[in-house]
Structures are given as structure tokens and as C-alpha cells.
C-alpha positions in Angstrom: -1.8 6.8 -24.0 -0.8 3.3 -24.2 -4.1 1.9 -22.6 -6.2 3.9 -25.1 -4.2 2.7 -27.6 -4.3 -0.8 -26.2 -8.0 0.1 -26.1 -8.8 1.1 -29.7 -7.3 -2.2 -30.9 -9.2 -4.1 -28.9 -12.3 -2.9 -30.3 -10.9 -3.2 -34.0 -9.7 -7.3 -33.1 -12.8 -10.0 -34.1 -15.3 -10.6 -31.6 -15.9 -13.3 -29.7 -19.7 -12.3 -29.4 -21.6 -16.0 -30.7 -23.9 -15.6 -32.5 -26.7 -16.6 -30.6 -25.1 -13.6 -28.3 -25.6 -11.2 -31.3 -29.3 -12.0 -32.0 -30.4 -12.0 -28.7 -29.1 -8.4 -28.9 -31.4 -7.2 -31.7 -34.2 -8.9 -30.3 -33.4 -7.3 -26.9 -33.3 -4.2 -28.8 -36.4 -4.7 -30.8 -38.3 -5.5 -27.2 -37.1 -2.3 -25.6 -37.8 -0.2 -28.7 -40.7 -1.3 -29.0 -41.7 -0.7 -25.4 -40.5 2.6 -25.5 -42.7 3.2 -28.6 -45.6 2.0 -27.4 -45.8 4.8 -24.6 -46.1 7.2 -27.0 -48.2 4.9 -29.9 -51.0 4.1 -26.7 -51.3 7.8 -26.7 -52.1 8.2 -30.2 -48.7 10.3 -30.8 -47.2 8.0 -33.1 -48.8 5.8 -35.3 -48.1 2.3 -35.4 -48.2 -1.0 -38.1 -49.0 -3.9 -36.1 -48.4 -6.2 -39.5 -44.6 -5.2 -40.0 -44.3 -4.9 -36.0 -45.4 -8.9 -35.9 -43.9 -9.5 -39.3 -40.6 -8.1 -38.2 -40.6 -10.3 -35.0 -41.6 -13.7 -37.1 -38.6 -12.9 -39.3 -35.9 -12.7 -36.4 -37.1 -15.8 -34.8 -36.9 -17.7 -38.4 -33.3 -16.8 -38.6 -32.6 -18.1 -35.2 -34.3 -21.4 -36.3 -32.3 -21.4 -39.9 -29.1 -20.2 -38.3 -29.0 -22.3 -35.3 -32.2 -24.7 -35.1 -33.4 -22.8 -32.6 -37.0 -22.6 -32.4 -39.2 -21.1 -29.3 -39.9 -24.3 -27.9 -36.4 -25.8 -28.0 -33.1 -26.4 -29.4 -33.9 -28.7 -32.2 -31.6 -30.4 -34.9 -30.8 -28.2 -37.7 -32.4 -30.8 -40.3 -33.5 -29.4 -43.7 -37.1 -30.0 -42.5 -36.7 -27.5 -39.6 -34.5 -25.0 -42.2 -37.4 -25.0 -44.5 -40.1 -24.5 -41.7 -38.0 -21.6 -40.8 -38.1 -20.6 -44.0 -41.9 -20.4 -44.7 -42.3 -18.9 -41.3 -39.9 -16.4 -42.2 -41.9 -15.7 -45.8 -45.0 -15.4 -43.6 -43.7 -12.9 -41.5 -41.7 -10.8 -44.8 -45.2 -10.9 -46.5 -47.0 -8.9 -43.2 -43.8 -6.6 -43.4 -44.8 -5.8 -46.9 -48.5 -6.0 -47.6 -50.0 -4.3 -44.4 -53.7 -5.4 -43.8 -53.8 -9.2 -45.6 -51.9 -10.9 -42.2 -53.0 -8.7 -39.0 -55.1 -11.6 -37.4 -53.4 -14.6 -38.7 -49.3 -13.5 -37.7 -50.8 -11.8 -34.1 -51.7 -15.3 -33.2 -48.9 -16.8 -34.7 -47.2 -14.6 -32.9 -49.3 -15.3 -29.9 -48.9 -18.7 -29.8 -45.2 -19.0 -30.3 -44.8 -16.7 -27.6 -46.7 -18.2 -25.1 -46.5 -22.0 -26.2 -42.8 -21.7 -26.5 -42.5 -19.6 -23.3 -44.4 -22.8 -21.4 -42.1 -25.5 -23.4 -38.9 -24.1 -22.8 -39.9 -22.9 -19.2 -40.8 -26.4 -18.5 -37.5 -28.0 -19.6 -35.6 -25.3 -17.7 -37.1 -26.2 -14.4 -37.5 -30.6 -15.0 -35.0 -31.0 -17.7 -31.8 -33.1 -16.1 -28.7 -30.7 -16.2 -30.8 -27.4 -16.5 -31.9 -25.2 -13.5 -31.5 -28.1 -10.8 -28.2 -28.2 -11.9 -26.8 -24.9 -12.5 -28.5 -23.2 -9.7 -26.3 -25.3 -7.4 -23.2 -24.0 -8.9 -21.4 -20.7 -8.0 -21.3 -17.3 -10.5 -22.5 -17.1 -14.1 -24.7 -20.5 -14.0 -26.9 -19.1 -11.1 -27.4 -15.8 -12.9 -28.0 -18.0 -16.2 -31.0 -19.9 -14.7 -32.5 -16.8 -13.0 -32.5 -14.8 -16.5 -33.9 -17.7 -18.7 -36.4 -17.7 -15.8 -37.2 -14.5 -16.0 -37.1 -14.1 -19.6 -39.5 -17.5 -20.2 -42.0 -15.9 -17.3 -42.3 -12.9 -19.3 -42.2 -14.6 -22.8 -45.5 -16.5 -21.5 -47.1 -13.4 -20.2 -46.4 -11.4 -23.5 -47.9 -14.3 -25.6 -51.5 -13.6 -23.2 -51.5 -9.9 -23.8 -50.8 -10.8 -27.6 -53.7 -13.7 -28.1 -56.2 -11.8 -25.6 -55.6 -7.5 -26.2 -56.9 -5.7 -23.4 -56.2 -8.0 -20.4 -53.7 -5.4 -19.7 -53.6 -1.9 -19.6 -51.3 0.1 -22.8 -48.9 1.2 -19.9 -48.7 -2.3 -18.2 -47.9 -3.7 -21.8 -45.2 -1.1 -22.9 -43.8 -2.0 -19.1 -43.8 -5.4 -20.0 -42.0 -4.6 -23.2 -39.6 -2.9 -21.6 -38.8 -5.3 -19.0 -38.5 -8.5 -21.4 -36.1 -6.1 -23.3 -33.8 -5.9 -20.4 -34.2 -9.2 -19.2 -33.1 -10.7 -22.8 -30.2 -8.6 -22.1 -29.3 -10.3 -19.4 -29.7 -13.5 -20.8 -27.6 -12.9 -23.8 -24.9 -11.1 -20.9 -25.1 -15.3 -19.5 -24.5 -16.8 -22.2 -21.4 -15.1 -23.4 -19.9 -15.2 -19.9 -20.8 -19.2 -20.4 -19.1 -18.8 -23.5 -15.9 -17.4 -22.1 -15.9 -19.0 -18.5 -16.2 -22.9 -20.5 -13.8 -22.3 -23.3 -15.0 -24.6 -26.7 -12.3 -27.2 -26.2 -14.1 -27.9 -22.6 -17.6 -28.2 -23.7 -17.4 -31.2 -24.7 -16.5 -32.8 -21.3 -18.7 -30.0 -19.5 -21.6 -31.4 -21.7 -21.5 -34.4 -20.5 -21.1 -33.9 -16.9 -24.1 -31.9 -17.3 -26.3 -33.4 -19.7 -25.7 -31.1 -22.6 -25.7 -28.5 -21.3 -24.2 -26.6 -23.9 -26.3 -27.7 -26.6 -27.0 -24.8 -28.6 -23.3 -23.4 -28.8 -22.3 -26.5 -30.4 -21.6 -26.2 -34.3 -24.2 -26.6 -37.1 -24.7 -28.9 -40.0 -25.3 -26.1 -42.0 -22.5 -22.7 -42.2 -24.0 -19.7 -41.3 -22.5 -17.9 -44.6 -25.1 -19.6 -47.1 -27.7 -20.1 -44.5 -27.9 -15.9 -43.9 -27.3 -15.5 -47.8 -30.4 -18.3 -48.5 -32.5 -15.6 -46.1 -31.7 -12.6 -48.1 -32.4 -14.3 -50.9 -35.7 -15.3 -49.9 -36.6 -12.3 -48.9 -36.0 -10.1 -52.3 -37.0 -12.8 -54.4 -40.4 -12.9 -52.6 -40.3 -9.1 -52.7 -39.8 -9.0 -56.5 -42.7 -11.0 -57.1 -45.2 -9.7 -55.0 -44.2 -6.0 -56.7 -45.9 -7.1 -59.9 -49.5 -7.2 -58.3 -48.7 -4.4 -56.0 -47.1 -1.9 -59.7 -50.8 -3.3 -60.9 -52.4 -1.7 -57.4 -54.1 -4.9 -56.7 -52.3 -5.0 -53.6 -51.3 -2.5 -51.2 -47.4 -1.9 -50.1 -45.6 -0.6 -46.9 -42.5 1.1 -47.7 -42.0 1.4 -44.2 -41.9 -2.2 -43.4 -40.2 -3.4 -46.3 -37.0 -0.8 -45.7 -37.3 -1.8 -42.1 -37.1 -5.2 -42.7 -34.5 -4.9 -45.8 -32.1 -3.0 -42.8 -32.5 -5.4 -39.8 -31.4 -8.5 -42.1 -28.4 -6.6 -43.6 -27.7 -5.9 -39.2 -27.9 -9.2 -39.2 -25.1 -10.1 -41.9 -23.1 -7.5 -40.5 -23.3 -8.8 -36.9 -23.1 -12.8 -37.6 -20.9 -12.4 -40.3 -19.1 -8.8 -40.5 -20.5 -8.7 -44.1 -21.5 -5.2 -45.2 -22.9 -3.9 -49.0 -19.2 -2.4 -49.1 -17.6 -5.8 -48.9 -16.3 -8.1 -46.0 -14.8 -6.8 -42.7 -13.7 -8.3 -39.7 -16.0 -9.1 -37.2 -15.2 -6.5 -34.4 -17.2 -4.7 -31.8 -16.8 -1.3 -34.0 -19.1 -3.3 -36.7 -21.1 -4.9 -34.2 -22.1 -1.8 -32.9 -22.9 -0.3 -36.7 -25.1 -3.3 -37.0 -27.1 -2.8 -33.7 -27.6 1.2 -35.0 -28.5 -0.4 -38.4 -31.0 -2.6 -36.7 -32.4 -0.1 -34.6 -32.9 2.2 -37.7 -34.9 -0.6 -39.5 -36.7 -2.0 -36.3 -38.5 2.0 -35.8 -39.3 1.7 -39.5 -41.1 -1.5 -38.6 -42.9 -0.3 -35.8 -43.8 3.3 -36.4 -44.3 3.9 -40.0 -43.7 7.5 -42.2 -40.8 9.0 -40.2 -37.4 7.1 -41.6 -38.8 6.0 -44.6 -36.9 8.6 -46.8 -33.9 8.4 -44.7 -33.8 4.5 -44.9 -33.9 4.8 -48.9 -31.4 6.7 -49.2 -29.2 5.0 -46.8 -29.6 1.7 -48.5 -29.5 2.8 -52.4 -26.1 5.0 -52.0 -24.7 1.7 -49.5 -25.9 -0.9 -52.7 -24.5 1.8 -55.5 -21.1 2.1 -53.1 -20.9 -1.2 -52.4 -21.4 -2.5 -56.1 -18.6 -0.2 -57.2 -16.3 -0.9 -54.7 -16.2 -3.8 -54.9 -16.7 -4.6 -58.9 -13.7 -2.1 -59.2 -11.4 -3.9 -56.8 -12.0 -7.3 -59.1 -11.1 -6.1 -62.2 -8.8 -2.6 -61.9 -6.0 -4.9 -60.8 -7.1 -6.9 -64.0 -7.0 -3.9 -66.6 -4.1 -2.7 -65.0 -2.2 -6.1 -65.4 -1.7 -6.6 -62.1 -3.4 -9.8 -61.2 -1.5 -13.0 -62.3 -2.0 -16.9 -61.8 0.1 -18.1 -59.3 2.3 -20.5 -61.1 2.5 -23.2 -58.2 -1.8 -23.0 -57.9 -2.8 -22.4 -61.8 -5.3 -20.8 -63.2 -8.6 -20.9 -60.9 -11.3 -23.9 -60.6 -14.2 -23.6 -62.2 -16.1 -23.0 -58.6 -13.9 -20.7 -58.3 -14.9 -19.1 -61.3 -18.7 -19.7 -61.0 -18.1 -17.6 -57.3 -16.8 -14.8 -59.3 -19.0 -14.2 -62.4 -22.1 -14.5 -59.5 -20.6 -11.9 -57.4 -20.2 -9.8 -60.5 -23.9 -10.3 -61.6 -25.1 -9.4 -58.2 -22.5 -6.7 -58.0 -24.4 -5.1 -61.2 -27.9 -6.0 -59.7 -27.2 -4.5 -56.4 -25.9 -1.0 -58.4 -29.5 -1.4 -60.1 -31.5 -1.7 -56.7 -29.3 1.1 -55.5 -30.7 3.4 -58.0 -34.0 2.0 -58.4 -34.4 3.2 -54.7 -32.2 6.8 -54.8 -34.2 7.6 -58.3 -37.4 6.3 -58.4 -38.8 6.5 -61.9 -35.2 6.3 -63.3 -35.7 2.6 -63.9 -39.2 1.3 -65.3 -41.3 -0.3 -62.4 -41.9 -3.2 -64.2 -38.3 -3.5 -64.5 -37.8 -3.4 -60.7 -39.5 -6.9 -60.1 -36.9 -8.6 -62.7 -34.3 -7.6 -60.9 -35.0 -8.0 -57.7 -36.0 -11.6 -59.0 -32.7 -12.3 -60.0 -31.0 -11.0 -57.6 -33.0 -13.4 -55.5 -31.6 -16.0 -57.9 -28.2 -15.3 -58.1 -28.0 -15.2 -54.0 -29.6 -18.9 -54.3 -26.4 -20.1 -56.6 -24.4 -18.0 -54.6 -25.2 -20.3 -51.2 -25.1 -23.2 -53.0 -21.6 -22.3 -54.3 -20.1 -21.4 -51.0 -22.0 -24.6 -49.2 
């Protein structure tokens, strides 16, 4: 009784995953899915969107880059110039997700090319880099399985980028197999890197980094917090999505509903695995909510890849979590204030004016989250020209919002 006790609270404590850890996970999880998918999608079972599938992968690898500066060919300093190539690269791949047909060609050999440029780069520095394989192969435990899996996973990476710049060089099962086997082998790598993490505790890295020539590099803190850097993404992406709505209410354009719910539910996994942010308001960071977020991101990763089958189920879901979460939280800012509850503390004062500009934003987006949330639940019950303005602000608002909290 005690040990399952002991049990359930370590799963509820905040974990220690990184959160280049937690990433890795998704994009393991999009590899594997998308392997096992492709089985089926080769035999004309299920169909399949190629533009939100690529779209989808573009967006996870501009987060990496904006979160963490870094990019498929390297770690890189986080400068603003690398945060606002992440950016557009990210807007590239959120445009494929929701206008299938405009972007097949141009984001397959984007795709293409990252893969297999970035698989050469970084297998390169791996194997003649000081302090990387030459290095850690010649040390005992989780090093040795660290250079075998980046390895692996940089082989595989360049072999992918082929069979994505040149279809047909392989067979639809050798590809799936592929998939499949980059899938586990990111895994692995992300299964390193947090025993790294928690073999070379953070007040050791620095020491450990020099002895072997930075070695931990990329789990070194960033110039910019993740907080406004996952809120500026978010941002991005329904601010983008509000404008391109106006030609697409007009049918000039045409719209995936798939690939924008998809995408809409892998960057709120996102939030909730970096962050332990949720539409119903902040939680701790534990593996109970890491695990939600890998569902989450599983949910909108299959919406990605095989349109038509969640798309109803995925509207629903995120409407009633925007309405919930708007109310929950609007109601516990100001019942304590009706109520006459909530006092200045005498020794701080009344609050700062940031402080102040943090809470009329979170109201307004609050308000325009309980809007989305029915927009999606009800369609019709707000205009569709109406839908575009408020995704737009929304968009906005999250822009002051980072900039507040930076």
C-alpha cells in the first residue's frame, strides 16, 4: 500500500523530462505513427494528406529551433535571426497544414532537404567534432549508448530525406519500415539524453563541458524563456489562421479541417508538455500531464496524417476545452473579487501596472478563447466573417501577452 502510494505521488511531483526530452517524444511519436499509417495508406485503406503530413513535421522542427536554437544541422545560438527563421519556416509549414494542394512540392523538398542535409551535417560533427563520438564512445554506460543512437538516428534521418526528395527509390513497405524504425530509434535517443541529464546533474555541466568540449551544449539555458517563445508560436499560428479564413469564407482558397485541428492539438501538446499549460489553466508539470499531452499529440498528429476520421471528434474536444477553460478561469479572477474576497496586501500595495496589463490580456483572451470555443462547437452560431476577427485578435493579444511576460 505504501509503495503505491509512494507511487501515485511520484507521478503527480514535476518532471524532470527537458524539454528537448519531451519533443523528441512527439516527434518519435509522429515517426512511428506515421509508419504505422502508412501500411495501411500504401494499400489504399486510408487516405492520406501529404501537405499537413509535411506541414505538421516543418512545424515541430520550427519549435525546436524557436524553443532551443536547434535546427537540423546543429545547435545554433538562439539569436532573433534564427527565432524569426524558425518562425517563417514554421508559417510555411502552418500554411501546408491548412490550404492542402498550394505547398505539396515546395514543403516535400523542404522537407527533403532538411532531412537529408541536416542528417549529413550533424552526422558529420558527431563522428569529427572534438568531444563528440571519439569521445564518448570511450567512456562507460549512457555515453556509449548516446553515440550509437544519434548514430543511428542521423543514418536514418539521411536515408528518410532520399526516399522524400526521390519517391519510389523504395518500396511503400520498406518506407513505412523505415518510419517505423527512425520512430524507435528517436526514442532511444531522447531515453540518452535524459539519462545524460540525470547521470551529469546541471551544477556539473559546466565542468563536464569543458573537459569535453561542450558537450552539453544544447541543455544549457536560453536567451529567450520558453513561456513567451511557445506563446509567440501559438500566436503565430491563429493569427495566420484568421487571415487566411477571409479568402478561404470567400472560396477562393480551399481549407483542411483536418490539418488545421491536427495542428491546433499538437501545439497545445506542446504547451502542456514544455510548460504544463493547459486551456483549463496552469498545472504542474508531472508525468500524469506529460502523458495527456503525448495522447493530445497523438490525437492531432492522425488528424494530420489521415484526414476525415477525428475531425468531428477534435472540434469538439477543443471548443468545450476553450469554452471550459475560459470560464474557469475568468471565474476564478473575479468571483473572489465580487465576493470581496480579494484584497491588496498592505505591505506590497495595490498591483503594477504590468501587472495589470497581464491581467486585462488574460481576460480578453479569456473572452476570445470562450468565442473560438463556440465558433467551433456551433458552427453558424457566430457569423463567419466574424471568426477571422477574432482569431486575429486573439493572435494579437497572445503577441502582448509574450511581450508582457518577457
Amino acid at each position: 500500500m505504501k509503495r503505491e502510494t509512494h507511487d501515485y505521488i511520484k507521478i503527480r511531483e514535476e518532471s524532470d523530462l527537458s524539454l528537448e526530452v519531451v519533443i523528441l517524444l512527439i516527434l518519435g511519436v509522429f515517426m512511428f505513427l506515421f509508419g504505422l499509417l502508412f501500411f495501411k495508406i500504401s494499400t489504399g485503406e486510408l487516405p492520406y494528406t501529404p501537405d499537413s503530413t509535411y506541414g505538421l513535421f516543418l512545424v515541430i522542427v520550427s519549435f525546436q529551433v524557436i524553443t532551443m536554437g536547434k535546427t537540423p544541422f546543429g545547435d545554433l545560438r538562439r539569436s532573433w535571426v534564427l527565432v524569426l527563421i524558425g518562425i517563417i519556416t514554421a508559417i510555411v509549414g502552418m500554411v501546408a497544414c491548412f490550404i492542402p494542394g498550394q505547398l505539396t512540392e515546395m514543403v516535400r523538398i523542404l522537407v527533403g532537404v532538411l532531412l537529408f542535409a541536416g542528417g549529413i551535417s550533424l552526422l558529420l560533427q558527431l563522428l569529427f567534432f572534438e568531444g563528440k563520438a571519439r569521445t564518448w564512445i570511450k567512456i562507460p554506460g549512457v555515453l556509449q549508448h548516446l553515440t550509437v543512437a544519434c548514430g543511428v538516428v542521423y543514418v536514418i534521418t539521411i536515408v528518410l530525406g532520399l526516399i522524400t526528395l526521390i519517391p519510389g527509390i523504395t518500396s511503400n513497405f520498406q518506407t513505412a519500415l523505415f518510419l517505423l524504425i527512425y520512430g524507435i530509434s528517436i526514442f532511444y535517443l531522447a531515453w540518452c539524453i535524459q539519462k545524460v541529464a540525470r547521470s551529469y546533474p546541471p551544477e556539473n555541466l559546466k565542468s563536464i563541458s569543458k573537459e569535453k568540449g561542450g558537450l552539453f551544449k544544447s541543455l544549457q539555458s536560453v536567451s529567450l524563456s520558453l513561456s513567451p517563445a511557445v506563446v509567440i508560436m501559438i500566436g503565430v499560428l491563429l493569427f495566420l489562421l484568421g487571415c487566411l479564413l477571409f479568402p478561404i469564407n470567400q472560396g477562393t482558397l480551399p481549407f483542411s479541417s483536418d490539418g488545421e485541428l491536427g495542428l491546433l492539438t499538437v501545439i497545445l501538446a506542446l504547451q502542456m508538455t514544455t510548460l504544463g499549460e493547459t486551456p483549463l489553466g496552469q498545472f504542474k508539470r508531472s508525468v500524469i500531464i506529460i502523458i495527456v499531452g503525448i495522447v493530445f499529440a497523438t490525437l492531432g498528429i492522425f488528424s494530420c496524417i489521415v484526414p476525415g476520421i477525428l475531425t468531428g471528434v477534435l472540434q469538439i474536444l477543443i471548443g468545450a476545452l476553450n469554452i471550459l477553460g475560459g470560464v474557469i478561469l475568468l471565474s476564478m479572477r473575479f468571483v473572489p473579487i465580487i465576493r470581496g474576497r480579494k484584497k491588496h496586501d498592505p505591505e506590497t500595495g495595490p498591483p503594477s501596472s504590468t501587472v495589470k496589463k497581464f491581467m486585462v490580456t488574460q481576460t480578453l483572451l479569456n473572452l476570445v478563447a470562450i468565442a473560438f470555443g463556440l465558433s467551433m462547437i456551433m458552427p453558424g452560431m457566430i457569423p463567419n466573417t466574424l471568426v477571422p476577427v477574432i482569431l486575429i485578435i486573439n493572435g494579437l493579444l497572445l503577441f502582448a501577452l509574450a511581450y508582457i511576460i518577457n
